[in-house]
SELOMAR-618601 format. One record per residue (C-alpha): residue in three letters; x, y, z; residue number from 1. Coordinates in nm, 4 decimals, decimal comma. Each point is the difference from the previous one (the first is absolute). Last residue first. Example, Ala and Ser with C-alpha at 12.3 -4.5 7.8 and 13.67 -1.06 7.14 Angstrom:
residues 2
DRENLO   res         xx         yy         zz     n
DRENLO   SER     1,3670    -0,1060     0,7140     2
DRENLO   ALA    -0,1370    -0,3440     0,0660     1
end
This chain:
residues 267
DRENLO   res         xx         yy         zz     n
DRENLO   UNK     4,6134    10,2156    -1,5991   267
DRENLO   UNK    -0,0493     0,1778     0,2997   266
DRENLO   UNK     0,0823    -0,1489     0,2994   265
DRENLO   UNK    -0,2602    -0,1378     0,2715   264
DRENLO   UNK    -0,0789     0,2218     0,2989   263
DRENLO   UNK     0,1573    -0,0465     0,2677   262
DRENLO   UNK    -0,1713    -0,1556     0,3014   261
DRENLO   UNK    -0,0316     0,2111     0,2882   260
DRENLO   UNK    -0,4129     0,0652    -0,0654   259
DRENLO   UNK    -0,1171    -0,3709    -0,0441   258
DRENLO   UNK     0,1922    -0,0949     0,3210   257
DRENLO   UNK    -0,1886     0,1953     0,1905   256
DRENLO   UNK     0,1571     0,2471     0,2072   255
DRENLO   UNK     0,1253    -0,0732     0,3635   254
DRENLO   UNK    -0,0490     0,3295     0,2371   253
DRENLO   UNK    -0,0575    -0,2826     0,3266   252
DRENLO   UNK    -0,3707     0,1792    -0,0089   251
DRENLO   UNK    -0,0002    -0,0786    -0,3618   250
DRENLO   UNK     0,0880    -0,3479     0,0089   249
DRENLO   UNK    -0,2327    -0,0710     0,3059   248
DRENLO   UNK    -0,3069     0,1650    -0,2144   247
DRENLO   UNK     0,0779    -0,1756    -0,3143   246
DRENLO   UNK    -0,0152    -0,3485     0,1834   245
DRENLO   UNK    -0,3353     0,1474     0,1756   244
DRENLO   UNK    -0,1246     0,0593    -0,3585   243
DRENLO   UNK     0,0626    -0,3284    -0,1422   242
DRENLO   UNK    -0,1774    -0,1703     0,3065   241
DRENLO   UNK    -0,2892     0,2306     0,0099   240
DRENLO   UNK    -0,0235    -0,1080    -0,4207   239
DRENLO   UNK     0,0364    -0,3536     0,1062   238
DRENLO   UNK    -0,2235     0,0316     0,2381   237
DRENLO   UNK    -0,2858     0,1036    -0,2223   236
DRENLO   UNK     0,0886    -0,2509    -0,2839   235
DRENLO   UNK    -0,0260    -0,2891     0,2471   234
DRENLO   UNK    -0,3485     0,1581     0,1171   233
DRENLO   UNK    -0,1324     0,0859    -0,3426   232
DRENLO   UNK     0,0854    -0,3774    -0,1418   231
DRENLO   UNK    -0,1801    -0,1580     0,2982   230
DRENLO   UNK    -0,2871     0,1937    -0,0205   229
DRENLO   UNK    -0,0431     0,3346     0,2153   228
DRENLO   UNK    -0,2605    -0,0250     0,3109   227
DRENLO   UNK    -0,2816     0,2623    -0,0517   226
DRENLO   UNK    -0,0995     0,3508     0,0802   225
DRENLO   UNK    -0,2628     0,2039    -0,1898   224
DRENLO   UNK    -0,0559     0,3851     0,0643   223
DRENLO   UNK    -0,2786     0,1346    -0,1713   222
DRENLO   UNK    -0,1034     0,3678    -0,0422   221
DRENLO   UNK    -0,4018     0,1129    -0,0106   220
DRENLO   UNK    -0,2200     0,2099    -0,1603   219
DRENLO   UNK    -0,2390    -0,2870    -0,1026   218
DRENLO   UNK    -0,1548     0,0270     0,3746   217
DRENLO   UNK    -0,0869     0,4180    -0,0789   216
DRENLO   UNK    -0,0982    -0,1097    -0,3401   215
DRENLO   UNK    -0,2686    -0,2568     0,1844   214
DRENLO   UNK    -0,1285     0,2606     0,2731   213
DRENLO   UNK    -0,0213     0,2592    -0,2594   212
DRENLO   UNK    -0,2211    -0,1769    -0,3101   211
DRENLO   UNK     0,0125     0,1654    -0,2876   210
DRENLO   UNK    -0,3073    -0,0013    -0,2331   209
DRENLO   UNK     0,0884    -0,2134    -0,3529   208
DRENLO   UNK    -0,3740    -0,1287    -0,0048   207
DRENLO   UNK     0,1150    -0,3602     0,1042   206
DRENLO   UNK     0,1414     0,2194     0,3415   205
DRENLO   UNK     0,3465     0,0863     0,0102   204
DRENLO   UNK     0,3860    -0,1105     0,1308   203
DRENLO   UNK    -0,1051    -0,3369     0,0050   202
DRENLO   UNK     0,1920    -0,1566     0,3208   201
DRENLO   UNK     0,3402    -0,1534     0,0500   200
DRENLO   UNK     0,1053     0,2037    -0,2883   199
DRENLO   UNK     0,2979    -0,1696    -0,2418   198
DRENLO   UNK     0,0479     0,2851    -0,3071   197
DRENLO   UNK    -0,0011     0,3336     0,1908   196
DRENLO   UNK     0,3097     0,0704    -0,0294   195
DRENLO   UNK     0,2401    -0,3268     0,0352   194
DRENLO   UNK     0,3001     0,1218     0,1240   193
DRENLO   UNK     0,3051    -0,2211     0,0856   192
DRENLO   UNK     0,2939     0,0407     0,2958   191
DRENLO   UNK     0,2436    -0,2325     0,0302   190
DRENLO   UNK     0,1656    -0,1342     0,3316   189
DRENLO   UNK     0,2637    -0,2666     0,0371   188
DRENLO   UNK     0,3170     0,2211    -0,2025   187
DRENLO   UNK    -0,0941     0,2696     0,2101   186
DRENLO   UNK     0,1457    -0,1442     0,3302   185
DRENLO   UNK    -0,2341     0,1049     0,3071   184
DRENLO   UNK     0,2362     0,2701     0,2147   183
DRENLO   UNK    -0,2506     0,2694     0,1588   182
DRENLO   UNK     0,0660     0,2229    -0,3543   181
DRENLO   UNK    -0,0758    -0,3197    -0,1874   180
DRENLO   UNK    -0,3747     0,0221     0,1390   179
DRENLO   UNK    -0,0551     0,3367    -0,1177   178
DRENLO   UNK     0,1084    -0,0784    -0,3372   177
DRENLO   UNK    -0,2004    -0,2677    -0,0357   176
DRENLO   UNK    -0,3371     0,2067     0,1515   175
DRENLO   UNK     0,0917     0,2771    -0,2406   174
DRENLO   UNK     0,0213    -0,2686    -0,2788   173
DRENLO   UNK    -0,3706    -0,1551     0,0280   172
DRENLO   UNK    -0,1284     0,4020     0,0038   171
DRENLO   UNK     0,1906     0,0590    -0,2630   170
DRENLO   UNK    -0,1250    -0,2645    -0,1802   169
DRENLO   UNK    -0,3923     0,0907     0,0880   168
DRENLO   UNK     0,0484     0,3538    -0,1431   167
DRENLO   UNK     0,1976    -0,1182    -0,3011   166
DRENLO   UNK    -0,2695    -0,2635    -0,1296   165
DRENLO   UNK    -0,2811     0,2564     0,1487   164
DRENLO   UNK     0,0741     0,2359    -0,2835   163
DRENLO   UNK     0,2323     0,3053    -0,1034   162
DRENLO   UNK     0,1018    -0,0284     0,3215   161
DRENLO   UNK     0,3234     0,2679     0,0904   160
DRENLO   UNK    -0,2004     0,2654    -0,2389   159
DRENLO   UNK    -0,3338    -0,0710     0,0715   158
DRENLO   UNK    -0,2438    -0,2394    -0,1126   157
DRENLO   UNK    -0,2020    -0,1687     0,1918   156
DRENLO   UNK    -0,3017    -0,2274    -0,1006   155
DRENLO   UNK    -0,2243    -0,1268     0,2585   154
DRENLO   UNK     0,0046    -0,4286    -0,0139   153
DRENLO   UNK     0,1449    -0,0459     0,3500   152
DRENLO   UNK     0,3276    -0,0554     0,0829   151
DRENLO   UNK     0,2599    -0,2749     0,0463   150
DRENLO   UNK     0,3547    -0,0112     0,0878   149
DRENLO   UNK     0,1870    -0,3195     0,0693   148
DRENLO   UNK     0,2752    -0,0253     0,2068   147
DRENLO   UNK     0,2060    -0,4064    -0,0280   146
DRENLO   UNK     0,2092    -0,1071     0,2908   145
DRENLO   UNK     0,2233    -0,2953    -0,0133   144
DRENLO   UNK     0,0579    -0,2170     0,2855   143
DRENLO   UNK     0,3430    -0,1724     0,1351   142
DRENLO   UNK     0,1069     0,2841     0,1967   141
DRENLO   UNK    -0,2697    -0,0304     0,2131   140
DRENLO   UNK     0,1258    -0,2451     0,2525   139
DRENLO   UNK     0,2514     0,2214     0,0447   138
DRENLO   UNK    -0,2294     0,2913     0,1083   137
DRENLO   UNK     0,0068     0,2663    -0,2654   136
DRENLO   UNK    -0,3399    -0,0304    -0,0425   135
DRENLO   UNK    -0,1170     0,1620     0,3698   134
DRENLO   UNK     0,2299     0,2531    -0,0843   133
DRENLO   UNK    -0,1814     0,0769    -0,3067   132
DRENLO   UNK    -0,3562    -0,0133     0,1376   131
DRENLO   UNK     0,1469     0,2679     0,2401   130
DRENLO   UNK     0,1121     0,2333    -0,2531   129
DRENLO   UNK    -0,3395    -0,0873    -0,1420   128
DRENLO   UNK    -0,2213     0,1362     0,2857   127
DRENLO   UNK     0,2238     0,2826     0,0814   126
DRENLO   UNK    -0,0453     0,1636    -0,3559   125
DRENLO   UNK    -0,3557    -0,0048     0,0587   124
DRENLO   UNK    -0,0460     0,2892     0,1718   123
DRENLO   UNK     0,2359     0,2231    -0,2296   122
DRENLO   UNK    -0,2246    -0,0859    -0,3195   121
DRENLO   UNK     0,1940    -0,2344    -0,2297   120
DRENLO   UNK     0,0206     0,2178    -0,3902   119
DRENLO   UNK    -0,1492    -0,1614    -0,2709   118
DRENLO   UNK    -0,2602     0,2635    -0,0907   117
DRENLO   UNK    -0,3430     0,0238    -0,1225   116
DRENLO   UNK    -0,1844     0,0282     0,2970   115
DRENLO   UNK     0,2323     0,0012     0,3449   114
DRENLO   UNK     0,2176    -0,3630     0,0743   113
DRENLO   UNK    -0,0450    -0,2407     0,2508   112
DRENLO   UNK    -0,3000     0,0305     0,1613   111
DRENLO   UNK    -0,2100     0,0797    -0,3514   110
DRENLO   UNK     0,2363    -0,2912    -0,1034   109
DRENLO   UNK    -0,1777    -0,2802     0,2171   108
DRENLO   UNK     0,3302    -0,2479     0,0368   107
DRENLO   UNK    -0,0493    -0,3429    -0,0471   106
DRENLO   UNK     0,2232    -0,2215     0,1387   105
DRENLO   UNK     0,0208    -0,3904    -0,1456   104
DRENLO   UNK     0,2210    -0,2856     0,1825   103
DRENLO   UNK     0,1003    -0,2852    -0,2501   102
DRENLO   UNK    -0,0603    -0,1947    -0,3353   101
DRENLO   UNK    -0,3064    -0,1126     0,0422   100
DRENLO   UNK    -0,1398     0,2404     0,2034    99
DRENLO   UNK    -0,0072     0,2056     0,3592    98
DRENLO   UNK    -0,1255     0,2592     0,1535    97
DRENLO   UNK     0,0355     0,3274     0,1516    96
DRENLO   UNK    -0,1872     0,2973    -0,0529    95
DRENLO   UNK     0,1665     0,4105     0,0389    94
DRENLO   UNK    -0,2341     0,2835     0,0251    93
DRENLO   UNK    -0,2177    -0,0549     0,2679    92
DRENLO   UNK     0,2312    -0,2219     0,2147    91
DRENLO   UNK     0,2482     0,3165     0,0529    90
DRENLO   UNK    -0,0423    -0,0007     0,3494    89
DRENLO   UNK     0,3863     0,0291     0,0353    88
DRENLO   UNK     0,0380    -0,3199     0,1957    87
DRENLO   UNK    -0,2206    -0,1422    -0,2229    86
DRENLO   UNK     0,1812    -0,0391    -0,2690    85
DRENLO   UNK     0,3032    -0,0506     0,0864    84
DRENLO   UNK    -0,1244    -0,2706     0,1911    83
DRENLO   UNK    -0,1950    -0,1503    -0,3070    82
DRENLO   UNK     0,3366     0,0256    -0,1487    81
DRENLO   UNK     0,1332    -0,2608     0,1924    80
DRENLO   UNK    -0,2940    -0,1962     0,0249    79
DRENLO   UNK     0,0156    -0,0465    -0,3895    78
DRENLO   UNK     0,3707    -0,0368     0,0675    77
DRENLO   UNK    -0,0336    -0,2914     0,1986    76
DRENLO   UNK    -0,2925    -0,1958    -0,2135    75
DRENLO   UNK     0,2432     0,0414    -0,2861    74
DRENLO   UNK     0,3263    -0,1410     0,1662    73
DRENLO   UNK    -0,2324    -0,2435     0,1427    72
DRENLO   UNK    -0,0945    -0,0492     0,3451    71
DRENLO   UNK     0,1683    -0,1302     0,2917    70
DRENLO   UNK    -0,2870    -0,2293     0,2338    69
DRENLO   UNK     0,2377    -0,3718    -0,1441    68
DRENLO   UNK     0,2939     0,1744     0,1244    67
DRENLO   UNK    -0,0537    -0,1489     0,3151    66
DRENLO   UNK     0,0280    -0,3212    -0,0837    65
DRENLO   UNK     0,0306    -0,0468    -0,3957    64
DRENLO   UNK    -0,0947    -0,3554    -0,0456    63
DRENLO   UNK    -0,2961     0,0251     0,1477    62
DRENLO   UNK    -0,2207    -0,1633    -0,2389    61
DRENLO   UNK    -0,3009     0,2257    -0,0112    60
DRENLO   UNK     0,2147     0,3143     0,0663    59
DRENLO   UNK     0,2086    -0,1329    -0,3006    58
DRENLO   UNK    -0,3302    -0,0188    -0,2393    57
DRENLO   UNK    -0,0988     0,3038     0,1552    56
DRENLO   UNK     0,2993     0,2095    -0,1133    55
DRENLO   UNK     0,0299    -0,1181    -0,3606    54
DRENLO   UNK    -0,4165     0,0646    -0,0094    53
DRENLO   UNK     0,1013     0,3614     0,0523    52
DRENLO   UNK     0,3402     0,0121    -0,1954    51
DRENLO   UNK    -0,1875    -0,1475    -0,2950    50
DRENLO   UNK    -0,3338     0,2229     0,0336    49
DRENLO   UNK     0,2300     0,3187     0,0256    48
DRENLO   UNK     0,1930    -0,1338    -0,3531    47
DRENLO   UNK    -0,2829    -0,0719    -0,1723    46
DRENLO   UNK     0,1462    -0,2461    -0,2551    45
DRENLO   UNK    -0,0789     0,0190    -0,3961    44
DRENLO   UNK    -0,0780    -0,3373    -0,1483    43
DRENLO   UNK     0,1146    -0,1240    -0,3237    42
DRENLO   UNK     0,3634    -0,1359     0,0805    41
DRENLO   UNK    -0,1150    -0,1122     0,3522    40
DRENLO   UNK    -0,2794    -0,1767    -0,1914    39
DRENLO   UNK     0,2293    -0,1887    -0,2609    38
DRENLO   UNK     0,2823    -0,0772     0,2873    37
DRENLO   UNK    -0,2917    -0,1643     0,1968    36
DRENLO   UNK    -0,1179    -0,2297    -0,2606    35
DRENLO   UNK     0,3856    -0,0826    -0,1060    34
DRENLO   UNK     0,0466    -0,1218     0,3198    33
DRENLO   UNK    -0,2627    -0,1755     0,0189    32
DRENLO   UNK     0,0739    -0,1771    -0,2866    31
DRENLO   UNK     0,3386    -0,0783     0,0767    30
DRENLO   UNK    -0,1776    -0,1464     0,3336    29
DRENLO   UNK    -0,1894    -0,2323    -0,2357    28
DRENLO   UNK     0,2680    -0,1411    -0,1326    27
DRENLO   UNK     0,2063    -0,0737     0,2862    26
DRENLO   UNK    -0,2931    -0,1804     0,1688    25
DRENLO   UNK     0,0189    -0,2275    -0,3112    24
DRENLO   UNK     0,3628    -0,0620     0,0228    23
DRENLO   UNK     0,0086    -0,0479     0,3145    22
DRENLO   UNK    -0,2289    -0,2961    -0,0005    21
DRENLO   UNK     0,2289    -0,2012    -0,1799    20
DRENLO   UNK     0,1701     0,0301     0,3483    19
DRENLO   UNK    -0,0786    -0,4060     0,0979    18
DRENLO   UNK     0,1550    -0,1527    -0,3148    17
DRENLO   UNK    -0,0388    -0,3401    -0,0297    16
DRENLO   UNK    -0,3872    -0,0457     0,0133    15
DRENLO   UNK    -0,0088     0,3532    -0,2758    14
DRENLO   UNK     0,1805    -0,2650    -0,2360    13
DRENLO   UNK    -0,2965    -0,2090    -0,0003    12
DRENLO   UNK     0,0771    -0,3635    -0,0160    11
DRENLO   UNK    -0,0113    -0,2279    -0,2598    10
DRENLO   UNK    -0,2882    -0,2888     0,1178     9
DRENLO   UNK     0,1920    -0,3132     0,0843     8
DRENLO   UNK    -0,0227    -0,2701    -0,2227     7
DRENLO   UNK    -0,1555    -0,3568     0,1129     6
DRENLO   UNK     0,1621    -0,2599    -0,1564     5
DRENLO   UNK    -0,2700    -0,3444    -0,0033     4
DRENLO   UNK     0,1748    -0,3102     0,0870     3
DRENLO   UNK    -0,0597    -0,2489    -0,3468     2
DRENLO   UNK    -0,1534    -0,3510     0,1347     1
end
């Protein structure tokens, strides 16, 4: 009687190799990873919302002690200036908040500056030398500062302003050059004028009738205060770095290289 040969069933390589599993966990981490680099790369981060929901995440956790109650570098200087502020009772003309990108002031211009002019009126010349020494903290150095100028939707013409684009410029730039008399570095603050072109309110009624109360909120000058990006901050302090090299060489009465080197010969 023939024995019957039984073959053995070939064997899955999987049964052989325990971390074949790897390979598909690997994969779909790559995935991820590429899901969450495509919406970083399209979203646009709220910078006060980050550094706010940064801080309760680690208060939640604990893994900051004490430091866990310190608030943001935004969150601080909003208070900051809030002080200011209100220390000199000038709450009516000057609101604080915050946005995306930063810490927003807005300054009421009929407070700031007389009707049709860019010049600061004396009583509110205190109020933003002490803004400015409240942003030339150190832990302010790394923030930009942007002055907008904004009016309302009246016409001027005169011979400084020959129309609200120049009026509400000048206005932006008086507050920048205020503000680098106290010591803040020009090359982080720029001043822009934008007339009478982005109202927070409609300047007049559907029948074209002026509206006061709205054109008196429209009048208005901007200060906006964010962290600078990566690129801006290395470029910053390499430009306070450059210039405190050329400070020491001039105070020891060294001239720059570029300057004792002979000129080339003529040919």
């Amino acid at each position: 009687m023939a024995t019957r040969r039984l073959i053995p069933a070939p064997k899955d390589e999987d049964e052989d190799n325990p971390d074949a599993w790897l390979l598909t966990y690997s994969d779909a981490v790559t995935l991820l990873m590429a899901f969450f680099i495509m919406l970083v790369s399209f979203s646009k981060i709220d910078i006060p919302i980050y550094e706010q929901v940064k801080a309760g995440i680690l208060d939640q956790l604990g893994k900051q002690g004490d430091k866990a109650k310190e608030q943001s570098p935004i969150a601080l200087m909003k208070v900051d200036l809030e002080d200011v502020v209100f220390a000199l009772q000038a709450d009516q003309a000057v609101a604080i908040g915050t946005d995306s990108r930063g810490v927003v002031m807005e300054l009421d211009s009929s407070a700031f500056f007389r009707p049709g002019a860019a010049d600061i009126r004396e009583v509110a010349i205190p109020i933003l030398f002490n803004m400015a020494k409240t942003l030339m903290a150190p832990r302010y150095e790394p923030f930009v500062i942007e002055v907008e100028g904004h009016t309302d939707d009246d016409p001027i013409s005169t011979a400084r302003f020959p129309s609200n684009w120049e009026l509400s410029a000048g206005r932006a730039s008086a507050v920048v050059r205020l503000f680098m008399t106290q010591g803040l570095a020009g090359d982080k603050m720029k001043a822009v004028g934008y007339g009478e072109t982005r109202p927070k309110l409609p300047n007049r009624t559907a029948e074209g009738a002026p509206i006061p109360e709205n054109q008196a909120i429209n009048r208005r000058v901007v200060v906006r205060i964010s962290p600078m990006s990566l690129d801006e901050r290395d470029a910053y302090f390499e430009r306070r770095s450059r210039e405190e090299i050329a400070a020491g060489n001039f105070a020891k009465g060294r001239t720059p290289p570029s300057e004792t080197q002979a000129p080339p010969p003529a040919r």
